[in-house]
Backbone as CSV, one residue per row, in Angstrom:
resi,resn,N_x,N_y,N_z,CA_x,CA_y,CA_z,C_x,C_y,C_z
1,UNK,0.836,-1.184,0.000,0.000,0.000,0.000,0.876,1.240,0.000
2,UNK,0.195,2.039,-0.823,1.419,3.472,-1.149,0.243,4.707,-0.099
3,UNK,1.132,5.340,0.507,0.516,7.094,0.721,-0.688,7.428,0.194
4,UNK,-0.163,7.635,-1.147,-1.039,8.297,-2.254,-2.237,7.537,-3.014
5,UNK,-2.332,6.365,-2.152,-4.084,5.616,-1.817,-5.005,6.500,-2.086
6,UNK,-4.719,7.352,-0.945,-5.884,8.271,-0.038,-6.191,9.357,-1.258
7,UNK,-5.476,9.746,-1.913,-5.497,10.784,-3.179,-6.885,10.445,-3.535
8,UNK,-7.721,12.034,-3.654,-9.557,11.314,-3.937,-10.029,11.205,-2.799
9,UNK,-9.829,10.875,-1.730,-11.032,10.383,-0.675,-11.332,11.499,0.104
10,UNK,-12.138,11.649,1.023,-12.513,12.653,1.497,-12.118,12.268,3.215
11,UNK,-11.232,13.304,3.114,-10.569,13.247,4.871,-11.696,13.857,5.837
12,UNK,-11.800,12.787,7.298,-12.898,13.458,7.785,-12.316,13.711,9.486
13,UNK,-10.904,13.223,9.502,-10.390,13.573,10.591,-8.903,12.910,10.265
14,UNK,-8.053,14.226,11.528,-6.086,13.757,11.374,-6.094,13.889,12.501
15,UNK,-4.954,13.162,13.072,-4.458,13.354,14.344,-3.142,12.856,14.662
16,UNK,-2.358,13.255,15.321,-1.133,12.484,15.762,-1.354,12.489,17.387
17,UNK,-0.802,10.783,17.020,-1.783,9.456,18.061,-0.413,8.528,18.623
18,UNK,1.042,9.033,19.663,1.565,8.069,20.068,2.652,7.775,19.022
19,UNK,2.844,9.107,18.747,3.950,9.338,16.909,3.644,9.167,15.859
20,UNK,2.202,8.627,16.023,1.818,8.268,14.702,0.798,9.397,13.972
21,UNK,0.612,9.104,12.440,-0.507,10.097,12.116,-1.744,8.678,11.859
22,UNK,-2.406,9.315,12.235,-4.250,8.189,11.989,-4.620,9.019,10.841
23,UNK,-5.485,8.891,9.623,-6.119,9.871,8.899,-7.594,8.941,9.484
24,UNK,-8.691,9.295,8.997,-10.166,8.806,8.878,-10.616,9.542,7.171
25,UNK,-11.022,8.705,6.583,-11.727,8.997,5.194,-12.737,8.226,4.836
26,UNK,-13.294,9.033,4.111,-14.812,8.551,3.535,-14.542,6.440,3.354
27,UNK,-13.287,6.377,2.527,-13.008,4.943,2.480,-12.356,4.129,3.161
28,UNK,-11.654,5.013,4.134,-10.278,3.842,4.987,-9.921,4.895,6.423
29,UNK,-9.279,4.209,6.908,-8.466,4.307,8.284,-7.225,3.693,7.923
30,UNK,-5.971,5.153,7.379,-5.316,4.939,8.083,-3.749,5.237,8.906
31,UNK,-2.944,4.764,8.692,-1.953,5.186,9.436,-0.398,5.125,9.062
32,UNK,0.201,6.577,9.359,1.333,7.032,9.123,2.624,6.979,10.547
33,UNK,3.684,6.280,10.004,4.607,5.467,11.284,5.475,5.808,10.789
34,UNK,6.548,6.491,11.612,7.991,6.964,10.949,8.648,5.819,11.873
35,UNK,9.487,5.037,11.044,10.224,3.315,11.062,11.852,3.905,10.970
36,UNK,12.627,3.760,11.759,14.087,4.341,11.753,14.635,2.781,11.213
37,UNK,15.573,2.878,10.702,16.784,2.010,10.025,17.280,1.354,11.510
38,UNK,18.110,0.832,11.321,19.377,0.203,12.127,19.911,1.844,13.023
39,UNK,20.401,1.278,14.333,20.940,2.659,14.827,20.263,3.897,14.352
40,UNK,18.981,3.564,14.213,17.996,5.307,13.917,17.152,5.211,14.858
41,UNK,16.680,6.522,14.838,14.738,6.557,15.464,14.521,7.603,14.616
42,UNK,13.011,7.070,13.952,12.440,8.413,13.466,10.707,8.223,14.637
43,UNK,10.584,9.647,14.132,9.122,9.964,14.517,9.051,11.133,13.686
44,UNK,7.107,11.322,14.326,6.208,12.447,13.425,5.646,13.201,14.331
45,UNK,5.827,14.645,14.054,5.870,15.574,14.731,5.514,17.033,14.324
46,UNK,5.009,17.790,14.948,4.717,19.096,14.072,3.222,19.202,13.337
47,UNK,2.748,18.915,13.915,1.168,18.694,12.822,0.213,19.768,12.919
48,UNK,0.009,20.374,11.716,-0.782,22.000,11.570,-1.747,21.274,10.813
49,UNK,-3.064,21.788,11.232,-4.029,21.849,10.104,-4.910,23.362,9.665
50,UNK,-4.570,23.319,8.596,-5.328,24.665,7.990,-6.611,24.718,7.361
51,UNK,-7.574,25.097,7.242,-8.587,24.747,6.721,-9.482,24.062,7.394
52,UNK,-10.914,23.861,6.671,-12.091,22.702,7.905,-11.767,21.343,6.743
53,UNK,-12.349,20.681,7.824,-12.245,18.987,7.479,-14.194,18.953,7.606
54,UNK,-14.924,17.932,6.631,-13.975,17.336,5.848,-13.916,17.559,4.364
55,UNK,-12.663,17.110,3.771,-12.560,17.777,2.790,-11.783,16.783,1.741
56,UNK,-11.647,16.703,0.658,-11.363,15.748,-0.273,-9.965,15.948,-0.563
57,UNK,-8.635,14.808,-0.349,-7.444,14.906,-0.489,-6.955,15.123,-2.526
58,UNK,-6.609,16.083,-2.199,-5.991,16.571,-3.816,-4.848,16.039,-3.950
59,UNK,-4.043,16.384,-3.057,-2.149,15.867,-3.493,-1.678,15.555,-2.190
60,UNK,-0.427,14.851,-2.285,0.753,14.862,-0.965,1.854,14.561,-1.796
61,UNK,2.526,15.923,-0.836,4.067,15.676,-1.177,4.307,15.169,-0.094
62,UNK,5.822,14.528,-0.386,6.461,14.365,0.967,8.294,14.838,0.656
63,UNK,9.056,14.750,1.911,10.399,14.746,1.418,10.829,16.414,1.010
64,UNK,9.837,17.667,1.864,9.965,18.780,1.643,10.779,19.118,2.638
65,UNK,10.746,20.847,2.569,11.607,21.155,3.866,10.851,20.849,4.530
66,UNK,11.139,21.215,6.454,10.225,20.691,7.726,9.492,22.240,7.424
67,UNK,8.324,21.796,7.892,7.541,23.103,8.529,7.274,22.983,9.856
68,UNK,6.939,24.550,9.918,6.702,24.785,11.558,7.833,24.806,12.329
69,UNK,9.006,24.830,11.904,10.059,24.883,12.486,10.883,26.546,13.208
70,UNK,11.145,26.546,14.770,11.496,27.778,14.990,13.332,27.797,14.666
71,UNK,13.866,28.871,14.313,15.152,28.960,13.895,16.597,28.049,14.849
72,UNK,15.784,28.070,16.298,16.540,27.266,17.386,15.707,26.201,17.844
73,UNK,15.525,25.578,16.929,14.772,24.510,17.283,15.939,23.239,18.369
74,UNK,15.684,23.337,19.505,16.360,22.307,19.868,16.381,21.047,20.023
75,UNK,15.435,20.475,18.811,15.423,18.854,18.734,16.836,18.850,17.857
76,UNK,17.106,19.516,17.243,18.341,19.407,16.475,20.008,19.281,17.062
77,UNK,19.356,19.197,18.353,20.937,18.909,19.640,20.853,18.035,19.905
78,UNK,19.743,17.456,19.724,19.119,16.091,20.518,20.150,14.698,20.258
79,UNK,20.884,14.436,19.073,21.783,13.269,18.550,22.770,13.454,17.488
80,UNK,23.545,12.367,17.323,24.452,12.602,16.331,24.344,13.670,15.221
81,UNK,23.392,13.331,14.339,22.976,13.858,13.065,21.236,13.663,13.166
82,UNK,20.366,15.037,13.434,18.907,15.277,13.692,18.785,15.314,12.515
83,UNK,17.717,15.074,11.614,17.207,16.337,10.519,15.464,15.617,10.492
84,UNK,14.842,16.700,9.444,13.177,16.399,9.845,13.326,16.883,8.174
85,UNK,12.237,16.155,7.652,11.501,16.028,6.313,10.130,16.588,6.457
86,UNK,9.748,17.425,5.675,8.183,18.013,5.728,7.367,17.041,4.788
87,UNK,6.312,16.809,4.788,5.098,16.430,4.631,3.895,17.034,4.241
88,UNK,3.366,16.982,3.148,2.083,18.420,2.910,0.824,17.358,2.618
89,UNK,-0.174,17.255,2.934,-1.109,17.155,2.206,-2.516,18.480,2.215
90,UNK,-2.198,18.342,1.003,-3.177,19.771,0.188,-4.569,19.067,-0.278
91,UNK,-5.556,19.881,0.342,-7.330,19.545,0.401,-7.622,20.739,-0.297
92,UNK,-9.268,19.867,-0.666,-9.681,20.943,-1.322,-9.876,22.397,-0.506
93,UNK,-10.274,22.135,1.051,-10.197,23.308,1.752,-9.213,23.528,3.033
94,UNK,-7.752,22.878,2.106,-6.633,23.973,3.372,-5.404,23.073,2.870
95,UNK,-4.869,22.971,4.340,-3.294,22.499,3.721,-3.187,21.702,5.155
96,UNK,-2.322,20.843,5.411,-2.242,20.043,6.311,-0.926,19.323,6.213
97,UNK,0.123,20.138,6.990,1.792,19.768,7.245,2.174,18.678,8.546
98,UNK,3.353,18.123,8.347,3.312,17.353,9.717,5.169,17.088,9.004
99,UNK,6.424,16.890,10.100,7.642,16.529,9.787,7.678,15.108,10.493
100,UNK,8.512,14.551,9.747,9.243,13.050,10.109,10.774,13.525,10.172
101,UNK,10.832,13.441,11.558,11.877,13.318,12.576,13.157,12.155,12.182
102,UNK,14.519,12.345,11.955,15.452,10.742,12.283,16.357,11.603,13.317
103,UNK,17.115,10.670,13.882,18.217,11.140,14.669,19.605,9.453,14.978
104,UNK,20.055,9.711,14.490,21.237,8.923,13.988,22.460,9.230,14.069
105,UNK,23.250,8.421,13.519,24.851,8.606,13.274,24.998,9.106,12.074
106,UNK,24.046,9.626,11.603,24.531,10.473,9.947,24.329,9.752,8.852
107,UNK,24.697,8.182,8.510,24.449,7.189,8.027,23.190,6.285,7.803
108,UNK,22.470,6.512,9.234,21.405,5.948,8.728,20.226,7.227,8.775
109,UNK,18.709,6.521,7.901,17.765,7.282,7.869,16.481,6.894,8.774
110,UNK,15.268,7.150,8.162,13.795,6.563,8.585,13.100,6.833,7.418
111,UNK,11.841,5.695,7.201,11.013,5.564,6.367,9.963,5.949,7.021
112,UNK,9.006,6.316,5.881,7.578,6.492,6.485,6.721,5.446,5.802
113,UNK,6.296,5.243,6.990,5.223,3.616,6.751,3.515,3.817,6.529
114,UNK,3.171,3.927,5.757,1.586,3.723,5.312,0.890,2.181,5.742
115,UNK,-0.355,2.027,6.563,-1.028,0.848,6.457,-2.552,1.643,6.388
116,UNK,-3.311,1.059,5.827,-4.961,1.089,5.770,-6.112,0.138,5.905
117,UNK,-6.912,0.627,6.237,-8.140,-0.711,6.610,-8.979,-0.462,5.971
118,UNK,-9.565,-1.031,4.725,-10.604,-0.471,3.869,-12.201,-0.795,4.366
């Protein structure tokens, strides 16, 4: 199962739930898990929603800059090598950001994991 499932459905609730993101849509439940490599941890973090729900998913990027980020952000002291990836998904009425977190030895990364329940 890819992300971009949900592309078309109509989002009727988001939340970040225990690091995770949950979506709810007209067709499925479901869920976004940042999975660290060997010697990683990722997580998901940062979650803005703009706009009312609910509302029909148009696009998602992923793999942007982070949003919501303040200039001294101090998760970025936190380990070897921090960095955070932004996340967009764009509705018909708003925008809805969230970052995936790794913190490592520089070498390794984190994936983001999609599952759904139709």
């Amino acid at each position: 199962m890819y992300f971009k499932e949900i592309v078309g459905h109509v989002l009727l609730e988001i939340s970040l739930n225990d690091g995770d993101i949950i979506l709810k849509t007209d067709k499925a439940t479901a869920r976004l898990e940042a999975i660290g490599d060997c010697c990683s941890q990722g997580w998901i973090d940062d979650l803005a929603v703009s706009g009312t729900l609910p509302s029909k998913i148009v696009s998602i990027d992923g793999m942007c800059q982070p949003f919501n980020l303040a200039d001294d952000d101090k998760r970025f002291d936190e380990g070897d090598v921090v960095v955070a990836y932004g996340t967009k998904i764009v509705t018909e009425n708003g925008l809805i950001t969230f970052n995936v977190w790794n913190n490592s030895n520089g070498y390794y990364g984190s994936a983001l994991c999609f599952s759904a329940s139709y």
